[in-house]
N, C-alpha and C positions, 0 to 999 in steps of 0.2 A: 283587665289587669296588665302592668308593665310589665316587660321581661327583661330579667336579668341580662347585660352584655356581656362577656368574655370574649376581649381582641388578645389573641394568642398567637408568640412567633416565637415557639421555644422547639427547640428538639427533641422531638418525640411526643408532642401532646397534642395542640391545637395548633401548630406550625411549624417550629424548627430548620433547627438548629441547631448539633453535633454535634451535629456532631459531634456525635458530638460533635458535631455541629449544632447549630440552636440559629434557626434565624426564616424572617417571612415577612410578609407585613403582616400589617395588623386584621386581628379575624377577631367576631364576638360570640357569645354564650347568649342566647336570648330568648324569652318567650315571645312567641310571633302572632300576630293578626296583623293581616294587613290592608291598607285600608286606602282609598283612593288619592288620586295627586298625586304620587310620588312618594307617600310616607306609609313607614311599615312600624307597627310598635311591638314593644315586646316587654315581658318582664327582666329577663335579665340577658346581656349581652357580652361575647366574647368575642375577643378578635384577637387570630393567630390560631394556627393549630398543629402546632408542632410536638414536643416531647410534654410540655406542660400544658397546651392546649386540648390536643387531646384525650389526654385525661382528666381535665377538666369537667369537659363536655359529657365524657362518660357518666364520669361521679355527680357533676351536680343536676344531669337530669333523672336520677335514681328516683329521686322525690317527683312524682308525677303531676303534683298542684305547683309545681314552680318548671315556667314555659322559657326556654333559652335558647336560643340564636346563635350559631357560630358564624364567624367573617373570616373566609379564608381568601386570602390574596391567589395561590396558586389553583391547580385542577387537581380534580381526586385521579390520582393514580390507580387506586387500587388494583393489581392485578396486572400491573404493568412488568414484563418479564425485566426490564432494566431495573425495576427497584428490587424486584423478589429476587432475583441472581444476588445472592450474598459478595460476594469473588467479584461483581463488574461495575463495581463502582463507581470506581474511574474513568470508564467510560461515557460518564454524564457529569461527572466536576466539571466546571467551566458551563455547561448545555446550560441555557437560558431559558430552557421550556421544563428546567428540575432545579436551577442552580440560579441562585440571585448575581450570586459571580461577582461582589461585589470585590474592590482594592482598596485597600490602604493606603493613608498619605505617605509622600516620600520621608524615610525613617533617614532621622536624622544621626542612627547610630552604625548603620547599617549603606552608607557609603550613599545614600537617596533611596536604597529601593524601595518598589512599593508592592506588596505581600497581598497575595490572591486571600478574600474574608469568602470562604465558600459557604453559604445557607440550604436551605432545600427550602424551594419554591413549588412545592403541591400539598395535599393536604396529608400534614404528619408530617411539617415542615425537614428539621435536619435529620430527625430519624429514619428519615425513607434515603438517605445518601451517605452516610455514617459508615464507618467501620463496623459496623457491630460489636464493637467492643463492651460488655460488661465491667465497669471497673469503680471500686468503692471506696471514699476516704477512708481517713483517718479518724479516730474521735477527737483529737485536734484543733483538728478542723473547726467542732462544734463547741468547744469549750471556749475558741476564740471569737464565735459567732455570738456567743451570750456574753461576753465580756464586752460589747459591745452595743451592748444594750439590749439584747432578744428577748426575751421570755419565752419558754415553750418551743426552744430551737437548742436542746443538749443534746448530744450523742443519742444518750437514754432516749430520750423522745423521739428522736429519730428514726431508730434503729428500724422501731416495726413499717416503718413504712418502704424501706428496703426490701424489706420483705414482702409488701403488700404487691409490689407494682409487677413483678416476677413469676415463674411459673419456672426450677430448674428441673432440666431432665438428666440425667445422668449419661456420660459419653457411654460409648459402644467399650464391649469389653478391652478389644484391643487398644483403642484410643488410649482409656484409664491407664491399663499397665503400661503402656510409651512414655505416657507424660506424668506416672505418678501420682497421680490425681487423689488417688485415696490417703495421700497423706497431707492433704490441706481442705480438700473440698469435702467436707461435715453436711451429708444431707440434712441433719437434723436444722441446718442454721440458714437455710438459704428456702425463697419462696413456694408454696405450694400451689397456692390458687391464683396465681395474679394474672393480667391480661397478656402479660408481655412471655413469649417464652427466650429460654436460655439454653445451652447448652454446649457441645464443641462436635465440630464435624472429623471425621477420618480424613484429615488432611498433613497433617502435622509431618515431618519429616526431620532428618538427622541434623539441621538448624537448630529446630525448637531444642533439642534433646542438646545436644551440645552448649547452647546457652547456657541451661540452667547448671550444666553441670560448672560451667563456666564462672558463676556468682558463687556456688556452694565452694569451690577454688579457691574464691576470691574471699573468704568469710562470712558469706550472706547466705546463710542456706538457709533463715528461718522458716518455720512449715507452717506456721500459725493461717488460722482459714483468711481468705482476704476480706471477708463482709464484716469481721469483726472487725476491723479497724487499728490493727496493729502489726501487718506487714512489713517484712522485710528482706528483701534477698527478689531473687526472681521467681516469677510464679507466670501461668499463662493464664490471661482470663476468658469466658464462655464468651461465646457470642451471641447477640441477640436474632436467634432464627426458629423456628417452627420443626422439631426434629422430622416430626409425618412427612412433611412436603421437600425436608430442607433449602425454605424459601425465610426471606428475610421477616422477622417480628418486631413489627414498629407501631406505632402509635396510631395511626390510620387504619388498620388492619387488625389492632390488637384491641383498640378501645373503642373502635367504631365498626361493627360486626354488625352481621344483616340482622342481630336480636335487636341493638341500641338503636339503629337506624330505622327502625319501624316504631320507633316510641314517637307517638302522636305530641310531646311537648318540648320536641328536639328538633330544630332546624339548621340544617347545615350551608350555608353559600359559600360556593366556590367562587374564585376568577372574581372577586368582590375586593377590591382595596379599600383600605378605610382612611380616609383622607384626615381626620381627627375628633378626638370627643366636642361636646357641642355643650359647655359648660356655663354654666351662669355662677354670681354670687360675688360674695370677697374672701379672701384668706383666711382661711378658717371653717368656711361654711360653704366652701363650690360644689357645687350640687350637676353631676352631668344627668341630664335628660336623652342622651342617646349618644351617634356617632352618624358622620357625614361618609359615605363610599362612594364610589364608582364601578356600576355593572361592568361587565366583560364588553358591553358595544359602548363603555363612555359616559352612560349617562348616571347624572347624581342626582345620588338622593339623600334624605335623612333616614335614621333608623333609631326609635324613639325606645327606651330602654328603662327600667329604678335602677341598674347596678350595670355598671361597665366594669369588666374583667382582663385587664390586658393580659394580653402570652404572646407580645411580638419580637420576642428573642432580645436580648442583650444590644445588638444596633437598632431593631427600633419601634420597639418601645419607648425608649427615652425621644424617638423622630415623634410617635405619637403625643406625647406629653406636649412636645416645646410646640410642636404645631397649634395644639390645643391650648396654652396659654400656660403651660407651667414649667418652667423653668429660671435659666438666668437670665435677669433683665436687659443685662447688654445682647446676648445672642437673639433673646426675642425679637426688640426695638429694631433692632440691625437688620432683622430681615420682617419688621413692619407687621407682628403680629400682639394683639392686644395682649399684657402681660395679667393674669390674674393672679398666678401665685408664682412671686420670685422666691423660686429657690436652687442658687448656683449648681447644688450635686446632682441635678439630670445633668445622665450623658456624661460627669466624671467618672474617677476611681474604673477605670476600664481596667480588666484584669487579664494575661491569657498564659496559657501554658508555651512558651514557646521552645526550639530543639535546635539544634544543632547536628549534622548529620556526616559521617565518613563512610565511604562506601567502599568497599573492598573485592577484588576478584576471588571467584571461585575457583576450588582446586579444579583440576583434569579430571572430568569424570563427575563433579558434579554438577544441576543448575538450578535456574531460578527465576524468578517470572520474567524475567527477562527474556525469555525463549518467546515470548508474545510480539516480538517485533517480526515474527515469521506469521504472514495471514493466514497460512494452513495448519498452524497449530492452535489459534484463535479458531477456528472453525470445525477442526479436532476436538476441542475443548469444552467447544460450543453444545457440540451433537453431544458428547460425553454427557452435559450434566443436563440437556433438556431428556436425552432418553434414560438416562439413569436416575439423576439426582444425586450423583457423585462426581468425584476430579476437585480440580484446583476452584473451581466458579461454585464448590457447591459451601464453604465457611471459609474464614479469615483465619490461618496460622499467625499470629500477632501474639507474639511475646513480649512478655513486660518484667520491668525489677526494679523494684526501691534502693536507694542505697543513702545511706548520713553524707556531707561534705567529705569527697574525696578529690585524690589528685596522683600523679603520676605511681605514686609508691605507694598507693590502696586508702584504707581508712585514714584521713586526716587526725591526728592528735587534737584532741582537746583544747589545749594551750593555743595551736596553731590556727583553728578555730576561730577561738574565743579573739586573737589577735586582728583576724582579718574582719571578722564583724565589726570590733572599734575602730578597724580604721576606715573603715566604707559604711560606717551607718549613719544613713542620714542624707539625703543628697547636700550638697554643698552650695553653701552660697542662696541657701534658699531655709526660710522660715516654717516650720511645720505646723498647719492647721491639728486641730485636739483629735479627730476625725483618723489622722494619717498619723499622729504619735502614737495611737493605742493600738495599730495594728504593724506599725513597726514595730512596738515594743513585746507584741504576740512573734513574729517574725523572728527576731532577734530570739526570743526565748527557745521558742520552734527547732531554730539552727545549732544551737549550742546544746540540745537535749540530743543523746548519741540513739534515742532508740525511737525520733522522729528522723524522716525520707527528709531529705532535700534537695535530690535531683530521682529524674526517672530513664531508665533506660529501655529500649525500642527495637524490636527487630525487625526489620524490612527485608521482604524476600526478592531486591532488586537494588536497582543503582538509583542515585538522586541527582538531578541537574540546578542550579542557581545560575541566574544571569549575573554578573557583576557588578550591573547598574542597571535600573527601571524596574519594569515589570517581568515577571518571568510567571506566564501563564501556569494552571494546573496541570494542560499536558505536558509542556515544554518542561518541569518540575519530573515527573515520574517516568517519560519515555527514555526506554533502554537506545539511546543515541550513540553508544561507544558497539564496535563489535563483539568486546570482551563481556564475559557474563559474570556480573556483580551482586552481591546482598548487599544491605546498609546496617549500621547501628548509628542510633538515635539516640543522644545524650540532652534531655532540657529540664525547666526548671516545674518543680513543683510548688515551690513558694515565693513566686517572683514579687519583689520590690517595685520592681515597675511600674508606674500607675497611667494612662491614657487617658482616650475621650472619644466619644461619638456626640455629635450636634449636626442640627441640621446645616445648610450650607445656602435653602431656602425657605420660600414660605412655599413653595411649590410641592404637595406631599409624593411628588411620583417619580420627585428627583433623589438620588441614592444621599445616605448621610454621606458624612467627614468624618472615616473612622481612621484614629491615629490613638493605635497602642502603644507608641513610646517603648518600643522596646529599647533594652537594656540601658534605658535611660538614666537608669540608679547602678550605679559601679558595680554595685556588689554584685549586680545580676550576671556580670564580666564574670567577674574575678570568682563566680561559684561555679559556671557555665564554663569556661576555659578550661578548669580542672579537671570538672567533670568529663571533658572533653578527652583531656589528660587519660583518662583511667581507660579509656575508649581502649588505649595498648594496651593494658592489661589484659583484659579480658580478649581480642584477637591472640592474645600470645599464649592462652592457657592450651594447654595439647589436646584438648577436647575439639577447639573451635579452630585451631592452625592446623590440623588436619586437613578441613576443609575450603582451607581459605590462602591465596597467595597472598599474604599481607602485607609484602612490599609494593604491589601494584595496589593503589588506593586513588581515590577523586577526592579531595581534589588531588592532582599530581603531587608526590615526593613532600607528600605533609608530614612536619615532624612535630609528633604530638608529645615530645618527651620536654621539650623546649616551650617553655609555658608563654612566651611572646607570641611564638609560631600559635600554639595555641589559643589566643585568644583570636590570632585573626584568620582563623581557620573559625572561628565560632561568628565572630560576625559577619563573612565573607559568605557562611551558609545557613545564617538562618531563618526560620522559618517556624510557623505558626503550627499550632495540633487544631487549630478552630475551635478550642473553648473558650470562646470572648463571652466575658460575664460580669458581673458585678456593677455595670453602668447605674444603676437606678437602687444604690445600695439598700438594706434594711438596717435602716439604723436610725438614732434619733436625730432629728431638724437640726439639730444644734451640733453635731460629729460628720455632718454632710450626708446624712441620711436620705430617702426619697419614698422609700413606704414605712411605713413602724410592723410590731412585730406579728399586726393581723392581715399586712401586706396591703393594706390599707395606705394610699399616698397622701401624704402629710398635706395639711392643707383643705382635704376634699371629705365628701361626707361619704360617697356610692364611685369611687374607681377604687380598685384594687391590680395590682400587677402579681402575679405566681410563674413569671418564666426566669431561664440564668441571669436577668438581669437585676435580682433583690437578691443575690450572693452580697453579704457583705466584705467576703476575701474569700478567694475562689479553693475551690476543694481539690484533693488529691483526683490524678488520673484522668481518664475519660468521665467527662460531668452527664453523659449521658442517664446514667445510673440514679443521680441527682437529683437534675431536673424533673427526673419520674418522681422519687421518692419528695420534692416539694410542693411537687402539682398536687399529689395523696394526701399531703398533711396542710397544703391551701384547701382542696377540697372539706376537709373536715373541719377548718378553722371557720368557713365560710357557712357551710351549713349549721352550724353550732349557732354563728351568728341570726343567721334568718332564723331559725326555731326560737331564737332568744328575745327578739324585737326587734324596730324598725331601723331601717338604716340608719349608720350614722351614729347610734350609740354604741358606746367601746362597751365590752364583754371580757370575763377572765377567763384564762385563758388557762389557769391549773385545772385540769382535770379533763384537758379534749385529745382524746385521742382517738 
């Protein structure tokens, strides 16, 4: 019997990606015999194993008569003290033996620079390098995903699989009372049994506390729990860690457990790249029979497969596709690869969340990770949480808050609003495909509703660096390089306009894509961002947070954020990506620039299906960490529905699978 493939490079399941990040190459889901020459078959195959890969892998090897194969590009970590350290993350962003470390093309809004695309390159792609952020759209979100054609993709249907993918434990008592926790966080509403656990470590300090009091100041104090989907104001979210151990809880570790890993009809290769599907047919009916890789010493093989599963993250996945013959016909022919199904929206509609950053001096008497430029307190730190499991390395203090369109003097009016949308809707000078008018016209609507987010705000317990021009690596980004000791706030966008691209650049599968997010390539992403930028002095000036903070010493130098010019280019002078690139390989119909339909099924094909951030049809509130989980749940279940129902290739309905 063949085995299913799943090439997965999302974050958090069978590769990733993250981070929230989401990214890897390509890994498969398969059932395995393997068999002489150089060919290995299997029933069903994946490739990638990041946030959506490996969960994948979990769930569709539950069924023990269906044999699946995973293709992971990087090595199994597990157990590796750099990824479990929740707190040292950073100190493998950029590593090439954890981090794909890919760049961005030179941003043409953004003075040329080119913006570090961080991935997790092992197995459990971007969730093993992630913030551990827990963070949950909107329902929004999903209303605008079915207006676009989905079926079986509403909030409603959603929701349980948020729940599914989780496991929260409740903070320590003292944590609760610090951060108030019992007035948002609703045991009854958040997961019980899931792989993944959540929770918040004893780290939090008079920042956190100050922020929030900071937004409630500011009119956002809403308390409403954040997994329902209706957020507003500042709130802190859990982090994805293992409270027992307080070591990081990610996809590798969470869905691939020494119980799953002794299932006789699960195979896992690492350090396996998968160079592309291996597809036959014509448009309408391509049929993949496996997927071509390269072992860890070079050498290639086939790996013969009934159902290919991609999860190779949001860059590449869409690499897998155009390598294997599907995509747009000029990118194909251009780099001499047989075209079988031309369809332009691979590797379009790039989405990400991106931010803008001020960083400010701390009072006299306080500090902030910044004190890490001292080796002896990295070593302090170090001994701290291996022999305890506490200190600053043992969770993430990371504060978040939603806020509607604002600008220097708080909540933006209505009218003022409603103003600046028509005059920036649209980019100019350019014709909109049907595809791009219905989710501008969600967008627009989005914006103008006062009890939907439209920017997200960030606390950093340190100072932020940008080059002016080029590259400015992930260390050269976060190293406390000034003497003075700094925090940041983080202003970006939640519903960006923006739209990009990833394609390949060759036919060569082990050359990096051509990723170009276009950032704030659509005005309005300015002119929402700048503002928001704008409010940034609000909130330093509330007596909560200027307590702590000398506000007149800031980076960049004698930035004046009250002056909205100064502000805008104090926003493109620093900005910078969160690493949720998603929506390349949208879910939506053939004809609105679609690239899977709404059984994730790729248009065109009879046995490939994709389930990682890269079938976002418009990307979701926050860290998409959260996400990726909770769609890899509800692919799993779409998928199995399927094979219980009949043979590949015939479409199934879709009311009633949950």
């Amino acid at each position: 019997m063949l085995p299913h493939f799943a090439m997965m490079c999302f974050p958090a399941v069978c590769r990733s990606g993250d981070e929230g990040l989401e990214v890897g190459e390509a890994r498969v889901d398969v059932r395995v015999c393997r068999e002489p020459g150089g060919i290995e078959t299997h029933d069903d195959g994946g490739v990638g194993v990041g946030d959506a890969g490996g969960g994948g892998r979990a769930r569709l090897s539950e069924d023990a008569s269906e044999k699946l194969s995973v293709i992971e590009a990087g090595a199994d970590r597990r157990g590796d003290p750099k990824i479990d350290t929740p707190g040292a993350f950073l100190g493998f962003w950029g590593d090439r033996e954890y981090d794909w470390n890919f760049y961005s093309e030179s941003q043409n809004q953004l003075n040329g620079r080119q913006i570090p695309q961080s991935r997790g390159k092992v197995l459990g792609g971007s969730s093993a390098i992630n913030i551990t952020a827990v963070v949950y759209p909107t329902q929004r979100n999903f209303d605008a995903w079915t207006k676009l054609g989905n079926r079986g993709w509403s909030h409603e249907e959603m929701a349980p699989y948020y729940r599914k993918f989780h496991t929260f434990h409740p903070a320590s008592q003292k944590t609760n009372h610090q951060l108030g926790l019992d007035k948002c966080m609703r045991l009854e509403n958040q997961g019980t049994h899931g792989p993944i656990s959540a929770t918040y470590g004893d780290v939090y300090g008079p920042y956190n506390e100050a922020w929030m009091e900071a937004f409630a100041g500011a009119g956002f104090d809403d308390q409403s729990d954040p997994i329902l989907g209706r957020k507003m104001g500042a709130f802190i979210p859990p982090n994805s860690i293992n409270p027992s151990t307080m070591t990081r809880s990610y996809a590798a570790n969470g869905y691939y457990t020494t119980e799953i890993e002794r299932r006789t009809n699960l195979d896992v290769l690492t350090e396996t790249v998968v160079h592309k599907s291996l597809l036959a047919g014509s448009d309408g009916n391509v049929i993949a029979k496996g997927v071509e890789v390269s072992g860890p010493h070079g050498d290639v093989i086939e790996i013969y497969a009934k159902e290919i599963i991609l999860a190779a993250g949001a860059l590449q996945s869409p690499q897998v596709l155009e390598n294997s013959g599907i995509g747009s016909k000029a990118i194909l022919e251009q780099n001499g690869i047989e075209v079988l199904i031309d369809n332009p929206g691979v590797g379009e509609n790039l989405q990400d969340h991106c931010f803008s950053t001020v960083s400010f001096e701390v009072a006299d008497g306080q500090i902030s990770a910044d004190i890490v430029r001292d080796p002896a307190v990295v070593e302090a730190l170090t001994k701290l949480y291996q022999e305890t499991k506490t200190g600053p390395l043992s969770a993430v203090p990371f504060s978040l808050a939603y806020v509607p369109p604002v600008d220097i003097n708080g909540r933006m009016q209505p009218e003022c609003v409603k103003a600046l949308a028509h005059a920036h809707f649209g980019p100019r000078g350019q014709e909109l495909d049907e595809g791009r008018s219905v989710q501008y016209a969600e967008l627009q609507t989005m914006m103008l509703d006062p009890n939907e987010s439209t920017c997200f705000y960030g606390f950093a317990p340190g100072q932020m660096h940008v080059a002016p021009t080029g590259e400015t690596s992930m260390q050269d980004a976060y190293a406390p390089r000034t003497a003075e000791t700094y925090i940041s706030s983080k202003v970006g966008l939640n519903r960006p306009f923006s739209r990009g691209s990833v394609h390949i650049g060759s036919s060569d599968p082990r050359r990096p894509p051509i990723i170009d997010p276009n950032y704030l390539s659509h005005q309005l992403d300015l002119e929402i961002l700048a503002r928001g930028t704008q409010f940034i002095e609000r909130i330093v000036e509330h007596p909560a947070m200027k307590r702590l903070l000398k506000t007149e010493n800031r980076l960049p130098r004698n930035a004046n954020l009250r002056d909205l010019e100064s502000a805008k280019q104090v926003t493109k002078d620093r900005l910078w990506t969160t690493y949720h690139l998603s929506c390349s390989c949208p879910m939506m119909p053939r004809k609105l620039g679609g690239v899977v339909d709404d059984r994730l099924k790729v248009h065109g094909t009879r046995n490939v299906r994709i389930i990682d951030a890269s079938i976002f049809p418009m990307i979701t509130l926050g860290n998409i960490q959260a996400t990726v989980y909770a769609v890899a749940e509800r692919a799993c279940d779409l998928i199995k529905h399927d094979w219980d129902s009949g043979p590949v290739g015939v479409a199934h309905p879709v009311n009633g699978v949950h």
